[in-house]
C-alpha positions in Angstrom: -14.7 -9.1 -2.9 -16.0 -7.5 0.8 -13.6 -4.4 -0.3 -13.0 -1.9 -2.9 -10.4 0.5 -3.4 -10.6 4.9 -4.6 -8.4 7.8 -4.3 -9.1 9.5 -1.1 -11.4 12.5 -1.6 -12.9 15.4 0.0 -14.9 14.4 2.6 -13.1 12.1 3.9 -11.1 13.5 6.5 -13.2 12.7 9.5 -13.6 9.0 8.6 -9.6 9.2 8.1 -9.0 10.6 11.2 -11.1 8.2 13.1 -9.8 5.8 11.4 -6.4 6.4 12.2 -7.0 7.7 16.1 -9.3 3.8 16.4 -5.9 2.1 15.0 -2.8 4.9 16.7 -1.9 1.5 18.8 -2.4 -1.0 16.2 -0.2 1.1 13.7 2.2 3.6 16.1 4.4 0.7 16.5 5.7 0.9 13.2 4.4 4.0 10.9 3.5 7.8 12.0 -0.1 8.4 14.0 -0.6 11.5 12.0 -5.1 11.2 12.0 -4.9 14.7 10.6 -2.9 14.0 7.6 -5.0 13.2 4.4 -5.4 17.0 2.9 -1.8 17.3 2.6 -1.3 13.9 1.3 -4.2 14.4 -1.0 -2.4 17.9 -2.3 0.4 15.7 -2.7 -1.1 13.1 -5.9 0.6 13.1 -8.5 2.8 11.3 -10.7 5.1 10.0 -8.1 2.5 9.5 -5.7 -0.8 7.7 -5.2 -2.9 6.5 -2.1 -5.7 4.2 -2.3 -8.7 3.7 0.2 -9.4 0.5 0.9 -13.2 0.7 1.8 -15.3 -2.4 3.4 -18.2 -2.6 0.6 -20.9 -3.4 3.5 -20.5 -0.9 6.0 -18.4 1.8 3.9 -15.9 1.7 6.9 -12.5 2.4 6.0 -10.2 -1.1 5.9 -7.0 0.6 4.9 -4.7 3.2 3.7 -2.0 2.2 0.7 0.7 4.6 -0.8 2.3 3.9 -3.8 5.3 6.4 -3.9 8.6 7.0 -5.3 7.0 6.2 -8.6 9.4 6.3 -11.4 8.6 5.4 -15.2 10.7 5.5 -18.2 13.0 2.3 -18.3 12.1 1.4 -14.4 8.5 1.6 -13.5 8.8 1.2 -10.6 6.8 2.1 -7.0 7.0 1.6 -3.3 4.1 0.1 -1.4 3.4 1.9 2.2 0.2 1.0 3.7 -2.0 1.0 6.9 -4.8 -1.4 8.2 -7.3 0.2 10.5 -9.2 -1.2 13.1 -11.7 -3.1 13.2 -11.2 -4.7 10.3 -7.4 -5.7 10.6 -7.2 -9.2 10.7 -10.2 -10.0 8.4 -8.4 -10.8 5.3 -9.7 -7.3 4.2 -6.4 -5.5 3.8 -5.2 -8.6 1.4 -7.7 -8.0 -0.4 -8.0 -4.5 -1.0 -4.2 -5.0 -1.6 -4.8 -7.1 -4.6 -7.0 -4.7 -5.8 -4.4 -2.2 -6.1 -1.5 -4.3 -7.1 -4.5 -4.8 -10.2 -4.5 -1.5 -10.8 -0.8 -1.1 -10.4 0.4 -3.6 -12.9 -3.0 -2.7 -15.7 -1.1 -0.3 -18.4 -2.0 3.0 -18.4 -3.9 2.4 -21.4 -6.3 0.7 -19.7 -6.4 3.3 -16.3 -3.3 1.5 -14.8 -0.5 3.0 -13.2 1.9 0.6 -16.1 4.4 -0.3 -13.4 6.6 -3.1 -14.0 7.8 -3.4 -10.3 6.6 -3.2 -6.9 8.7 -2.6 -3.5 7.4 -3.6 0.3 9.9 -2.2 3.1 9.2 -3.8 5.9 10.5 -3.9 9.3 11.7 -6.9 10.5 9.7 -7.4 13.7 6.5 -6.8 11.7 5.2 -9.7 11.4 1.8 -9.0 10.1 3.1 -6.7 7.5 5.8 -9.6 6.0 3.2 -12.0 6.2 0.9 -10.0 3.8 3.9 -9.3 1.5 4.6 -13.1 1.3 0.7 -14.1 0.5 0.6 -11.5 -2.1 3.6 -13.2 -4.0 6.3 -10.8 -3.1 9.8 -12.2 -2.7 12.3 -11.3 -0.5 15.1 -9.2 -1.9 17.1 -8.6 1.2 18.3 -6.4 4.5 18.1 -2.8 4.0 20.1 -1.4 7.8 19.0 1.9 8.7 16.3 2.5 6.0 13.6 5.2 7.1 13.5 7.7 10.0 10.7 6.5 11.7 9.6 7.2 15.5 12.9 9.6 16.2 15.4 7.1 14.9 16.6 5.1 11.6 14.7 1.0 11.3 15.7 -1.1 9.4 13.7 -2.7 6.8 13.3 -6.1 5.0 12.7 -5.7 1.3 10.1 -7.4 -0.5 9.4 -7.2 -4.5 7.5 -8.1 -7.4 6.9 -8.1 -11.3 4.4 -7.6 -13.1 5.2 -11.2 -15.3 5.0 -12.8 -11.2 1.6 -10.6 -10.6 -1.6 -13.7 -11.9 -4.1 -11.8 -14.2 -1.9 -9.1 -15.6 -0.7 -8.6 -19.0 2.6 -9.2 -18.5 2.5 -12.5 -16.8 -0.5 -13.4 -20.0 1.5 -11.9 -22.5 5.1 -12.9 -21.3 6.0 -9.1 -21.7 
């Protein structure tokens, strides 16, 4: 692996907000520029939400930004992906791979440091190509059309929806165990 993945942390603001002002054009198009942003999403952690760095091992540049949010346990344990890919490393097969780090650490039980979800969600908007190709190599099936989704950019976008199982997830206990 040429990535690894941790819970953003103090310090990290500057690289963030590079990050994010490098990448404004690669991302604006379809999620908020907001470089300035990761103290109040790191006040936010909790148990409905948590973001994972994607960090390139070699250079300790930062690859990528994931959420997992609206994360609800209890019979549904279940969580929405949201995620970022910074420049310059968009396009490396990075982001893929930092993303199957954290679908890992998703779908491990919380016994083991896991998040114990049973289900993941990708919302995608339709013209992203980029983003529904990643979905689709990461094993997510589509689930259908969801019209006027988020408020994005001063108006409602659509979304494609994209989701996935723990028992569909190679290498977790669920798919081993048949759970």
């Amino acid at each position: 692996m040429r990535v690894t993945i941790r819970a953003p942390r103090t310090g990290d603001e500057v690289a963030y907000a590079e990050a994010v002002r490098r990448s404004a054009e690669h991302i604006g198009r379809w999620n908020p520029v907001e470089p300035d942003a990761l103290p109040d999403l790191m006040e936010r952690q909790g148990s409905s939400l948590r973001t994972f760095l994607i960090v390139d091992q070699e250079t300790g540049g930062l690859v990528g930004k994931v959420n997992v949010a609206n994360i609800v346990m209890g019979r549904f344990c279940n969580g929405a992906l949201g995620y970022d890919s910074f420049l310059p490393f968009a396009g490396t097969g990075r982001m893929t791979e930092g993303m199957r780090l954290v679908l890992d650490h998703c779908f491990a039980p919380l016994t083991e440091g896991g998040l114990g979800l049973h289900r993941l969600e990708i919302n995608v908007q339709p013209d992203n190509d980029r983003s529904i190709a990643l979905a689709k190599r990461l094993g997510f099936r589509h689930e259908g059309f969801a019209p006027r989704m988020l408020f994005l950019q001063g108006t409602w976008r659509d979304h494609e929806r994209f989701a996935l199982t723990a028992e569909e997830w190679p290498g977790s206990s669920a798919a081993v165990d048949g759970a």
